[in-house]
N, C-alpha and C positions, 0 to 999 in steps of 0.2 A: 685820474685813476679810472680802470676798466671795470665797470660793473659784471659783476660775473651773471648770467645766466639771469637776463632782464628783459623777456620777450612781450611782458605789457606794458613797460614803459615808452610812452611817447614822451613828442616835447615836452606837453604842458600836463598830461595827466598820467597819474598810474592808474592801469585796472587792475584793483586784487582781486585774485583769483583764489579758487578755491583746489588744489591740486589731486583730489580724489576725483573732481566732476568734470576739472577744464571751464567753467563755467566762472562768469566775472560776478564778484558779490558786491563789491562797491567801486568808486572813481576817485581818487584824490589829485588834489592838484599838487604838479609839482614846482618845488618854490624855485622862482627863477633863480639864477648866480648871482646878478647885478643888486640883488634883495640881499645878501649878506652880509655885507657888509653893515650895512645899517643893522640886522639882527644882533651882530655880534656887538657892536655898538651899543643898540640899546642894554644888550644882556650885562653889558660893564656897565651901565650907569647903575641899571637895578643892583648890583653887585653892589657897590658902592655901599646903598643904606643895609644893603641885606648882614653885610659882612660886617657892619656896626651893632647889629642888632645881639641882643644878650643869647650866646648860646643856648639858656635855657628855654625862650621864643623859641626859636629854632628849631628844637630840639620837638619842642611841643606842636609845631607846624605840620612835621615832618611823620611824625606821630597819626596827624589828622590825616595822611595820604595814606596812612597803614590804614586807616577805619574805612577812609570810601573805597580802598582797593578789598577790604574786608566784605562789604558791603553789595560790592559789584563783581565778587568773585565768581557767582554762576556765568556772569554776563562774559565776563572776559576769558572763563575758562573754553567757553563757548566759541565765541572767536578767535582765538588761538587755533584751536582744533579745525575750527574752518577754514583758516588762512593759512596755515601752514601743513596740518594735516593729518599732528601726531593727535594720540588716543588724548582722551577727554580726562581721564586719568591722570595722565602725565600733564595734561596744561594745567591740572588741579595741583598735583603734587612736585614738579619742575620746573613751575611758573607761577603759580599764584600763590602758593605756598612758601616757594622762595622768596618771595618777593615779601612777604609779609615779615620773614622772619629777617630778611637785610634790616626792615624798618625797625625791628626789636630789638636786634642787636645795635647795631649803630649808635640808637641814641641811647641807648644804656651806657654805652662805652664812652663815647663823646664827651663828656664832663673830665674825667681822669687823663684819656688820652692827648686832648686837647688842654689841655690846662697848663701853665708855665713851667718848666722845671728845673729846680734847685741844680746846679754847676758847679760842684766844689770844685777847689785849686789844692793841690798838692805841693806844689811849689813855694816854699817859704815865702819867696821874694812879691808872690802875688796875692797871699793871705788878705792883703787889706781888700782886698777885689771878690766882689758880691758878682757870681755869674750865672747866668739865667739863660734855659733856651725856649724862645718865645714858639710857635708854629700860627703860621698866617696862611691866612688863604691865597691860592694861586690868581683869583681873578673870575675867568673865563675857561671853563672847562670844556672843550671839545669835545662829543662821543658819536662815535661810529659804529652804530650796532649791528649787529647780525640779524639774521632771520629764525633759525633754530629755534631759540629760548628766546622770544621776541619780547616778552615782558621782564623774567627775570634778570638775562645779564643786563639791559642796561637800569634797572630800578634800583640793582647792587650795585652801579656806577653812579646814578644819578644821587642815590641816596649820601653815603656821604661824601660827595661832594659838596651839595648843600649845608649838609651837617656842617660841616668843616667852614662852610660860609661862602662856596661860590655860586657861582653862576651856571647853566648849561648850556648849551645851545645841541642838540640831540639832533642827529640822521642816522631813522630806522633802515633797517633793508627794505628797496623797492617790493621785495617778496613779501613784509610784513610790515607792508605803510599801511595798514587797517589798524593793526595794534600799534605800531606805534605813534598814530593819530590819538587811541584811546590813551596811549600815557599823559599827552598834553591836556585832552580832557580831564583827567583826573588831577593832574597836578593844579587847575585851578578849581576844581570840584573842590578842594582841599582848604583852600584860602592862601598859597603861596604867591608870593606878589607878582602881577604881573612882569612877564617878561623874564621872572626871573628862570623859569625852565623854557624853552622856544624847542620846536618840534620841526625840522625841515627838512623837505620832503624831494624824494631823486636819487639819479646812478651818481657815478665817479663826479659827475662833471659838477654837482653839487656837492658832494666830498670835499674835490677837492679847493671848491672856493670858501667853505668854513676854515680850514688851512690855511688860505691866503690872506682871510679876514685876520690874521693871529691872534687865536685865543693864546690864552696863557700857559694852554697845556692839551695835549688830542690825547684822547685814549682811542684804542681802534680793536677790534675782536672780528676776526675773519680768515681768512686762507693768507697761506703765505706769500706768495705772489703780490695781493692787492697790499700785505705786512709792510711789503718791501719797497713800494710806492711811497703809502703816507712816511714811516719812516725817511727816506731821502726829499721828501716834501717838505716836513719838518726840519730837518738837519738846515736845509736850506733858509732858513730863517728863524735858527736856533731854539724849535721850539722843544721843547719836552715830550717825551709820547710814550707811552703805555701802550704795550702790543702783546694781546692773548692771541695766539694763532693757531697751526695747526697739533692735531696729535698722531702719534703711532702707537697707541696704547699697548704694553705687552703685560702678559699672566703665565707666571709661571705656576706650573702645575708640580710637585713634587712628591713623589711614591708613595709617599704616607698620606698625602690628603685627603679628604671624607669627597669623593668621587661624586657623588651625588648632586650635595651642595657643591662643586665648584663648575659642576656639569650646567646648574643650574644658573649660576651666577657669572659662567662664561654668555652662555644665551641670551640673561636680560641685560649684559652687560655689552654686547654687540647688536642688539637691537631693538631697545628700546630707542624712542624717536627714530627707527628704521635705521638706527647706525648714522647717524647724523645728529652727532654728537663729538667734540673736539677729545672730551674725555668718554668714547666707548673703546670697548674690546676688540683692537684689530686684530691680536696675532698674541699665540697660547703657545708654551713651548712644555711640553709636559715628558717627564721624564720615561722614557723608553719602555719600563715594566708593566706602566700603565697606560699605554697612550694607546694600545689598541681596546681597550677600554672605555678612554675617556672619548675619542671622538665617537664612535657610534651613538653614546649618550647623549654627547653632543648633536648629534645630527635627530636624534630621535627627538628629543624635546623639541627643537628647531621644525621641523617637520606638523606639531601638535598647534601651533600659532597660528593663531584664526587671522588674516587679511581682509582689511573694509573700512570705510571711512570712519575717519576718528572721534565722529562726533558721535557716533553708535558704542555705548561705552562697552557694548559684548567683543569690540575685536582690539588686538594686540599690537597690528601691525600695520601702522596706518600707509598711504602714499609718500614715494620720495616727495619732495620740491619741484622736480620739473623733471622732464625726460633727458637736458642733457646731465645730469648727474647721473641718470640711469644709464645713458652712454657711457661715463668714465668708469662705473661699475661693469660695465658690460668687456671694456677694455682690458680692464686689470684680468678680468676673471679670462679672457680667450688666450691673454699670455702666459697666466698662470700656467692653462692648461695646455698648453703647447710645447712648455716647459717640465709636463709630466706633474700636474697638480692633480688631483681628482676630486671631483666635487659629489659630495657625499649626498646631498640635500638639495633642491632649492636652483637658483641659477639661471632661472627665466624670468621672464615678464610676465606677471599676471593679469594676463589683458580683459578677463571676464566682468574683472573687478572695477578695471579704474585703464584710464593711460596710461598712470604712471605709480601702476606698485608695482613691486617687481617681490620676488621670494625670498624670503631668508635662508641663506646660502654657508652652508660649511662646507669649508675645504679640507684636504690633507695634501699628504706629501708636499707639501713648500719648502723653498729653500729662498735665500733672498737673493736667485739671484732673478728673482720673478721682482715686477712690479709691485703688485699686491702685497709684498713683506717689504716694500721700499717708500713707495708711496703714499699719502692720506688716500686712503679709499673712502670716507664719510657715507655710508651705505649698508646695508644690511651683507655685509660678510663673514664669517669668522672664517680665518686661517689657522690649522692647527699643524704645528710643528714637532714632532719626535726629536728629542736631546736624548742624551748620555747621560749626563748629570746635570745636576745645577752651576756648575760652573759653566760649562756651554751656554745653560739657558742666559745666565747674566751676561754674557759677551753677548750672543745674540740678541739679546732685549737693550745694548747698550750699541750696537750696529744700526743707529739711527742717526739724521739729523733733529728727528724730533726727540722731544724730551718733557710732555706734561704730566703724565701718570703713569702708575704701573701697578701693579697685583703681584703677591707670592700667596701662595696656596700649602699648606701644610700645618701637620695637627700638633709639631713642635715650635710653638711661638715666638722663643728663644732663634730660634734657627732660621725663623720667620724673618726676623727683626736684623737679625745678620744679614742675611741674603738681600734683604731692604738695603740695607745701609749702603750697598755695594751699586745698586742703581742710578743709573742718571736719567733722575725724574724731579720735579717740582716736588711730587705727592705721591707715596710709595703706600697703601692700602696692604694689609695682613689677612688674610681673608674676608675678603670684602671689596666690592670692584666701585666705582666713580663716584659713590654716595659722598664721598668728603667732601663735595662738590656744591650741598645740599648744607655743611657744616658752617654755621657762620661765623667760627670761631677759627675756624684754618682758613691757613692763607691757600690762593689757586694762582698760579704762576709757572712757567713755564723754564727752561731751559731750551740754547738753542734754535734750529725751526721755532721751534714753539712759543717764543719772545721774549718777550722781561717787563720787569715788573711785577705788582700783584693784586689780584683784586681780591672781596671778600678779607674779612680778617680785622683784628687792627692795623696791621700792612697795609691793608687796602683806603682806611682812614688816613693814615698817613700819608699814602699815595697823593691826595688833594691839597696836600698844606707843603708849606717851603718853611725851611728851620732858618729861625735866628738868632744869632748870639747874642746876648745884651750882659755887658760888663758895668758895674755901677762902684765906682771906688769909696770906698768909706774914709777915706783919707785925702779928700781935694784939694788941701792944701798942702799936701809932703812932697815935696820934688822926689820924683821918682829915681832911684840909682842909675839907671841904665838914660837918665837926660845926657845932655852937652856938658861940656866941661871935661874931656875926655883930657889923659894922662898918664902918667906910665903908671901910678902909684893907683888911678882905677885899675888899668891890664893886669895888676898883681893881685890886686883885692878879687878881679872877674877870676881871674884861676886860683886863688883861693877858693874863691863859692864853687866853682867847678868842681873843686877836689872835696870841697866840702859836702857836697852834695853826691855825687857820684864813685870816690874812689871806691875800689872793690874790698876796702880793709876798713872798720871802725877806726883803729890808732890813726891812718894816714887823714881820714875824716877830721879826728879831734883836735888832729894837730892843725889844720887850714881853718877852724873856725874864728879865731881871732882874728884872720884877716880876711876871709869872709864878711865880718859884719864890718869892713871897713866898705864894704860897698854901699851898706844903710848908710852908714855914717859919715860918708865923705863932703866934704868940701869942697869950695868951686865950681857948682853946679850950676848952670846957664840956664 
């Protein structure tokens, strides 16, 4: 697998870097390939007792990693902001706060969701049969995390997975191997048994030998491109994989809507974390009456957004990642406009400030057959598009390969919920843009580009366990009907119960029941 955008990785070491300054803050070392295998190894031994242990252990362990991440919140909010680069804010409120509340929900849940459950039979013939679905844990849980939300999504993945009883073996992004050094710090800050979370550290070339070690199952969160590697990596040795990838977030804006607010919540909703974000605001389709309206609004508030490193909690809009993301932004925007886009806002490099901020940018007149209404841009842009109605907007916002979220805007709720339902998204928001993100009660799952599977949620608990049936007969010693001993005078009794069971009349029912229970009650059974 190709590391995207990893220019201080060497052989052996990463330097994080700090992306408002260019300047290197720490060294880690990176875990050789040939080391994986034993990782993953050990991580199933520790599995082993881990997955024995009484849920409610567990549960309570799990608990202690919510108190020292409680604890160490200034600390880690702190370096998030430095390593990656968004406002101090948002590592408070998008990272450390999520992560808290993954660990609150989970093990609340955990007890009921996990627990065995009751399997009626409907079926006469198997009434004496007690059935049960067990959920076990997969083992060895692979996760591939991102840079962006460098604490929260994978603590939302780590978390329960443990709960559920495995194992993990974790590689942060080379972008955000500071933080996610600090998770393994804190998973044994916590008292979780050795070995049983592992932190390892590198581009693809380590990716992809956690894959090869065969956990029991990868979950992976990143661009589609690198999606579509681990996927055919996996396939390739049947493993399981969980893939949150990209988005093309759309927001419909519709006549009626309170303009202000959705002015408002288009802006924080394309750039907060500077538009790097799977679930931010790429592309607004607002209805005709108002869209000359809504985008100057748009572009005005846009315009008010203070730029400056993120650890100064006065600014809004911290530095991309690196400068070549600021290229792919750069890209989209010069075809946009080449293609008759106009940029209302924004649109340069802000070079006073850093290398790599650049402006917060609204567009108009797009149509898709620009990049920019095609592609993930992950970057501080919004595109605003003028419809007809809301029917256009829905086609348009469903003229995607991607498919994880979306927004309708309007002060008829009812109509809200309509126009929802007609979207192909994971996660359809009624006024209100990516927060459900934040919800740790809804599931986040994508459609399409955008992957499968789900994390967050009770979806996401289940995500880590594998179902199994268990049938327990209450009758051990009743030769079953359907044994040996086969004969015409069984074949008549089987289509008796068939008719007994199935015919579309009671009469023709009542009349097959006598020979029905000649299939209990036959003789010559082997």
């Amino acid at each position: 697998m190709r590391a995207m955008n990893s220019p201080a990785l060497s052989a052996d070491r990463i330097a994080s870097i700090d992306p408002a300054t260019g300047e290197a803050i720490a060294e880690i070392e990176v875990t050789s390939p040939e080391q994986i295998p034993q990782i993953v190894a050990d991580a199933r031994a520790a599995q082993h007792e881990w997955g024995e242990t009484p849920l409610r252990i567990r549960c309570r362990l799990v608990r202690r990693l919510g108190e020292v991440i409680y604890r160490r919140r200034a600390e880690l909010a702190e370096l998030i902001s430095r390593e990656v680069g968004k406002p101090i804010v948002e590592s408070q409120l998008m990272d450390v706060l999520l992560s808290l509340e993954s660990v609150r929900y989970q093990t609340r849940i955990a007890p009921a969701e996990l627990a065995p459950e009751r399997l009626p039979h409907s079926n006469p013939a198997v009434r004496a049969k007690s059935g049960w679905l067990l959920r076990e844990p997969y083992g060895v849980i692979g996760i591939i995390a991102p840079w962006n939300f460098p604490l929260a999504i994978p603590i939302a993945q780590i978390v329960p997975a443990i709960v559920a009883g495995n194992a993990v073996v974790l590689k942060p992004s080379p972008l955000a191997a500071s933080v996610g050094a600090a998770i393994g710090t804190l998973c044994a800050e916590a008292g979780l048994p050795p070995k049983l979370v592992q932190v390892v550290q590198g581009g693809g070339e380590v990716g992809s030998s956690v894959i090869a070690a065969r956990p029991d199952k990868m979950i992976f969160t990143g661009s589609v491109e690198i999606g579509r590697q681990v996927a055919e990596a996996c396939a390739r040795l049947l493993i399981p994989c969980l893939l949150e990838l990209g988005g093309k977030d759309a927001m419909i804006v519709l006549a009626d809507a309170d303009l202000g607010a959705a002015s408002s919540a288009a802006v924080w909703g394309a750039f907060y974390n500077c538009g790097q974000a799977c679930v931010s605001v790429e592309r607004v389709y607002v209805e005709r009456g108002v869209a000359d309206e809504f985008a100057p609004l748009c572009a005005e508030k846009a315009a008010r957004l203070r730029i400056g490193p993120g650890r100064d909690a006065n600014f809004e809009i911290g530095p991309m990642i690196g400068v070549a993301h600021i290229e792919r932004v750069e890209a989209q925007l010069r075809d946009a406009v080449a293609r008759g886009a106009k940029i209302l806002t924004g649109g340069k490099r802000r070079t006073n400030a850093g290398r790599c901020f650049f402006e917060p940018t609204v567009v108009s007149a797009v149509n898709h057959s620009m990049r920019l209404m095609r592609e993930e841009t992950f970057g501080p842009v919004l595109a605003i598009a003028s419809v007809a109605n809301s029917a256009e907007a829905v086609r348009l916002a469903n003229d995607s390969e991607f498919g994880l979220s979306a927004s309708v805007w309007t002060r008829n709720s009812a109509r809200g919920r309509a126009i929802a339902a007609q979207l192909r998204a994971g996660a359809v928001m009624v006024n209100d843009v990516a927060s459900y993100f934040g919800i740790a009660e809804a599931p986040h799952g994508g459609r399409g580009a955008s992957g499968w599977g789900h994390t967050h949620s009770r979806l996401g608990l289940r995500e880590m366990v594998q179902v199994k049936y268990m049938d327990v007969d209450r009758l051990p010693r009743w030769p079953k009907p359907w044994w040996f001993g086969y004969s015409g005078e069984l074949s008549a009794a089987a289509d008796s119960f068939i008719a007994w069971m199935y015919a579309p009349r009671w009469v023709e029912r009542l009349r097959n029941l006598r020979g029905a229970l000649g299939m209990v009650f036959r003789r010559g059974r082997v």
